[in-house]
C-alpha positions as CSV (number, residue, x, y, z in Angstrom):
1,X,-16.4,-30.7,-40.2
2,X,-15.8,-31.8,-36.2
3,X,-12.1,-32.5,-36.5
4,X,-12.3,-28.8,-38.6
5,X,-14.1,-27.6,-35.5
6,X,-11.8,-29.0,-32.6
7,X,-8.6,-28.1,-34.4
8,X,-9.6,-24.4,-34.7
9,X,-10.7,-24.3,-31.3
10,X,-7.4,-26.1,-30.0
11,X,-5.7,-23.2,-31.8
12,X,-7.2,-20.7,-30.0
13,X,-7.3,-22.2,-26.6
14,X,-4.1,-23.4,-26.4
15,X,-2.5,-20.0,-27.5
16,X,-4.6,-18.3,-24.6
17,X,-3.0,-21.1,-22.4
18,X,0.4,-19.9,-23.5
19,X,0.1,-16.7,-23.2
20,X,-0.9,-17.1,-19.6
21,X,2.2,-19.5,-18.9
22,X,4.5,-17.3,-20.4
23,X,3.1,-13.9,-18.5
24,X,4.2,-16.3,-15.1
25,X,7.5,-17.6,-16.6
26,X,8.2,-13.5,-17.7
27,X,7.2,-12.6,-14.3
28,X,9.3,-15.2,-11.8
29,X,12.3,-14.1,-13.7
30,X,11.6,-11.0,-12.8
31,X,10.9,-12.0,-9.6
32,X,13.9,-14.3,-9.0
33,X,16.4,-11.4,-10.5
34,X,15.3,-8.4,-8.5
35,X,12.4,-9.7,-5.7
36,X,13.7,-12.9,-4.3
37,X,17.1,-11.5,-2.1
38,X,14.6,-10.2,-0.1
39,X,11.3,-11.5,-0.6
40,X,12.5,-15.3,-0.4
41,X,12.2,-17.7,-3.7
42,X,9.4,-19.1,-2.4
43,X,8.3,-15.3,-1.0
44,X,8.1,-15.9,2.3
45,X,10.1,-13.3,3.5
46,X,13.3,-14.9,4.1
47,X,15.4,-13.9,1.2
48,X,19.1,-14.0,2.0
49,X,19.0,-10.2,3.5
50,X,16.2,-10.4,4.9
51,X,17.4,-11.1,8.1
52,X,19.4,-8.0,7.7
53,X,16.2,-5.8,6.9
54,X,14.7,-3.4,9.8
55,X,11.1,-4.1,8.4
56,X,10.9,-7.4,7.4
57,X,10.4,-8.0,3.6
58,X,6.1,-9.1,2.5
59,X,5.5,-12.9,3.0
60,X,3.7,-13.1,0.2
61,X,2.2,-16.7,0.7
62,X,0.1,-14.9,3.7
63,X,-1.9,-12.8,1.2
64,X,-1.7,-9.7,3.5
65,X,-0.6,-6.4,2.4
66,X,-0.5,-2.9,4.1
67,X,-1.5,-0.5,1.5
68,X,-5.1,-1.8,0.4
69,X,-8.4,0.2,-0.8
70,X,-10.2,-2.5,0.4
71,X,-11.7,-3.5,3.7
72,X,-10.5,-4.9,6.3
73,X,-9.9,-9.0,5.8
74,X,-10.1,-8.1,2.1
75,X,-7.5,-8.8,-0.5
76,X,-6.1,-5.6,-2.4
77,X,-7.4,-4.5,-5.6
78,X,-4.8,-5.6,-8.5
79,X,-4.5,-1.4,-8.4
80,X,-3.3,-1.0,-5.1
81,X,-0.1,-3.9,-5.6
82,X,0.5,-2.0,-8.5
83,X,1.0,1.2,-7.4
84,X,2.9,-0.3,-4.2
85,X,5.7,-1.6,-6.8
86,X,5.5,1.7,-8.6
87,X,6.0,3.8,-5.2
88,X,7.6,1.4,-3.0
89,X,7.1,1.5,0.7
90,X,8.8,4.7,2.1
91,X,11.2,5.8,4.2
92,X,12.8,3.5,6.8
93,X,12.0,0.2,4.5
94,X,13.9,-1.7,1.8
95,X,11.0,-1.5,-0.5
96,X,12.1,0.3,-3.7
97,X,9.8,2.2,-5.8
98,X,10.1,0.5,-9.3
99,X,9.0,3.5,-10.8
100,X,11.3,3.0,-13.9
101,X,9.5,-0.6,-13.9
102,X,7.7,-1.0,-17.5
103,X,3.8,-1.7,-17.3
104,X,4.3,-5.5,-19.0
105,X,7.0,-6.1,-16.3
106,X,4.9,-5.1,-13.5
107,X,1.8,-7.0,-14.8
108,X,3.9,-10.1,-15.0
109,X,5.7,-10.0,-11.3
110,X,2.0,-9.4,-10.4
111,X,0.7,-12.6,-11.8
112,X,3.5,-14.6,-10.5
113,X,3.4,-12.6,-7.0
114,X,-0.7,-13.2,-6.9
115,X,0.0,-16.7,-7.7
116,X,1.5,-17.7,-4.4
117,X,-1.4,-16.9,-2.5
118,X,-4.7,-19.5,-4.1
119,X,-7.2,-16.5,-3.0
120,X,-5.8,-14.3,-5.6
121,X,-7.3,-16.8,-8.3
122,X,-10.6,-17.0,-6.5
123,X,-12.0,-14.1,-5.7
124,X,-11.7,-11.4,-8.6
125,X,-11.5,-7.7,-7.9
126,X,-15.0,-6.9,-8.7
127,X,-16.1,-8.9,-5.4
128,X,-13.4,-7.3,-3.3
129,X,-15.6,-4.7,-1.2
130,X,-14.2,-1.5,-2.1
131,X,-13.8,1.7,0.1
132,X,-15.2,4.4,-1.2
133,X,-13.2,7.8,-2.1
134,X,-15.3,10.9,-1.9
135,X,-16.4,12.1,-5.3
136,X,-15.6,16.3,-4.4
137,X,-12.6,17.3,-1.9
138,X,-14.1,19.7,0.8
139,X,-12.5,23.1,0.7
140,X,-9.7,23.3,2.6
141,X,-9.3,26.6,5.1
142,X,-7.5,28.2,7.8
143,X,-10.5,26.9,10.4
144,X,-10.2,23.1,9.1
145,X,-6.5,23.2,9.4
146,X,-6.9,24.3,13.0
147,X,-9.5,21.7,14.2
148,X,-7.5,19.3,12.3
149,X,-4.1,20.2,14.7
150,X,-7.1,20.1,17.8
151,X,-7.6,16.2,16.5
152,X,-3.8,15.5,15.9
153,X,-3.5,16.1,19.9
154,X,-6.6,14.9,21.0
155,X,-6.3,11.6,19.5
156,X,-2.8,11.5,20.5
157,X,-1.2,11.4,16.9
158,X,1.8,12.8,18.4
159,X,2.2,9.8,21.0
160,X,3.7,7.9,17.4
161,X,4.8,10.5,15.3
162,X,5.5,13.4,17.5
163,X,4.7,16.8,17.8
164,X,7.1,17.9,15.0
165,X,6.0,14.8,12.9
166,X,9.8,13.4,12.9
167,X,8.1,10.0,14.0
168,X,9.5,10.2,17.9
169,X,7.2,9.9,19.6
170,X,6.8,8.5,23.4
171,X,5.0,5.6,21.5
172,X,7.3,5.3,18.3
173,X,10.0,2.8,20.3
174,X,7.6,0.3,21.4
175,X,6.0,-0.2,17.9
176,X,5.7,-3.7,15.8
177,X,4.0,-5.1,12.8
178,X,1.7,-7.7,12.8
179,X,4.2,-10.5,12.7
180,X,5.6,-8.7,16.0
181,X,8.9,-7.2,14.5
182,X,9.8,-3.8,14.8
183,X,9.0,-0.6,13.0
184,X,9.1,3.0,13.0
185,X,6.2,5.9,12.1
186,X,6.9,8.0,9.1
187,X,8.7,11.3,9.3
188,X,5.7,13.6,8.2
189,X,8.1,15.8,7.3
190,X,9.0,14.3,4.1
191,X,6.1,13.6,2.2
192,X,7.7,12.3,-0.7
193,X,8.3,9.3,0.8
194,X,4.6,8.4,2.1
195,X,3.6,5.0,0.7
196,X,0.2,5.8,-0.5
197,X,1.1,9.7,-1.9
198,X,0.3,12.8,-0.4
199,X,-2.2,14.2,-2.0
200,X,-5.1,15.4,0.1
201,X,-7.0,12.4,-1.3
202,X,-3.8,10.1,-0.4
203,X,-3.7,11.6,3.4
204,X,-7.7,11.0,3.6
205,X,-7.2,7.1,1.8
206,X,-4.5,6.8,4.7
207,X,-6.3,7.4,7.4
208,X,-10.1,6.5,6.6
209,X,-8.3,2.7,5.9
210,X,-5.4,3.1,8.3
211,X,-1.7,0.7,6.9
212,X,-3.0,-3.0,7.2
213,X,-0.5,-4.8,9.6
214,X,1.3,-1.7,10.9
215,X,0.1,0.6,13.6
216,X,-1.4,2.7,11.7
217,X,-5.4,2.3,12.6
218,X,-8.6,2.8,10.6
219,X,-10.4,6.2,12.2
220,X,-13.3,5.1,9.6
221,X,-15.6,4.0,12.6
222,X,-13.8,6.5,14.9
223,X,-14.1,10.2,13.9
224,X,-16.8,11.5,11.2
225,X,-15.9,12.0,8.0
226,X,-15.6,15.7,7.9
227,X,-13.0,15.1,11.3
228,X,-11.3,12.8,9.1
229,X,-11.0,16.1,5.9
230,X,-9.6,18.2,9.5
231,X,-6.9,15.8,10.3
232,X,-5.9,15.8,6.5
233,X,-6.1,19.6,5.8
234,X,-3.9,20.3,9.0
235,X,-1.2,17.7,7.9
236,X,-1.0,18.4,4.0
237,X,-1.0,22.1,4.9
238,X,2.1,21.2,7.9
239,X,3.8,18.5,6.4
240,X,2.9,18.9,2.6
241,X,2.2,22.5,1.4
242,X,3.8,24.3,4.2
243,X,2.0,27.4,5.4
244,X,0.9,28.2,2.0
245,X,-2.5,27.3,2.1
246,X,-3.7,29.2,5.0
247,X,-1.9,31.4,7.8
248,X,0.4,29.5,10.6
């Protein structure tokens, strides 16, 4: 009966095994054919256009990425990368949205992509500490839109993305990444191209967590919550919805 036993459970370990090895193989081809010009083929960064690039492609041995739902010095949920390949990374960047990216593809450039970085294998999602979204969006009204303009100048928004939201700003020249190269603020007035959405929930996401490595900060520990709902009612009813919600 024991070489019965440890042959069936060779069978069904060593399928598992496999399957696991062939989810990585699936996804460094992927990787390799439409990641690596960029990215690097050991993703570092420093694919063959990389150099070429305005913002510099993800090192992806680092393990840090801009668009998280974590906290800070957290890894980002399997989610969030997910939905980064889906949407890509906006205007002014070579990112793509691989929107037309199947689910099975994604998953497998995932594995491979989380397999550069050893903390990936460590530390699961379910210990990552999360940021909380709020359960009920606050009514949105002509008075919240107008404290939320009051907050865009008093905490000098417009110093990065200007006044009219174009992204000129006095501020906008001068601004780098974390690695020190160059980048520019998003034009607020195309919200189709914001890299987490621009749903009211998006805007709040945004700017409760702030874009890890850009100059983007976290207000969480800055403003209250309900200043935070302001700042997001005045920009998805400027930038977003325009003038539809509420009286200019």
């Amino acid at each position: 009966m024991k070489p019965l036993l440890l042959a069936l459970l060779l069978s069904l370990l060593f399928p598992l095994q496999a399957g696991q090895e062939n989810l990585l193989e699936r996804g460094r081809r992927i990787y390799l054919d439409s990641c690596a010009s960029c990215h690097g083929i050991s993703g570092r960064g420093d694919g063959l256009v990389a150099a070429n690039l305005f913002v510099k492609p993800r090192d992806f041995t680092l393990g840090r990425y801009k668009i998280k739902s974590t906290a800070d010095g957290e890894l980002p949920l399997h989610e969030d990368l997910y939905t980064t390949i889906g949407f890509g990374m906006g205007q002014r960047n070579s990112m793509p949205a691989w929107a037309a990216m199947s689910s099975g593809d994604r998953q497998a450039v995932l594995a491979y992509i989380k397999s550069l970085y050893p903390r990936f294998a460590e530390e699961a999602d379910a210990a990552l500490k999360i940021i909380p979204l709020p359960l009920i969006e606050p009514l949105i009204t002509s008075e919240t839109i107008r404290r939320g303009q009051k907050l865009y100048d008093d905490l000098e928004c417009w110093k990065c993305h200007g006044y009219d939201g174009s992204g000129n700003g006095p501020s906008s020249a001068a601004l780098v990444d974390g690695k020190g190269n160059k980048i520019s603020p998003p034009d607020l007035s195309k919200p189709w191209l914001f890299i987490r959405g621009s749903s009211r929930m998006d805007l709040y996401q945004t700017i409760n967590i702030g874009i890890a490595g850009s100059a983007m900060p976290s207000l969480n520990d800055i403003i209250a919550d309900e200043m935070i709902w302001d700042l997001v009612d005045f920009l998805y009813h400027e930038f977003v919805h325009i003038g539809e919600l509420a009286p200019r």
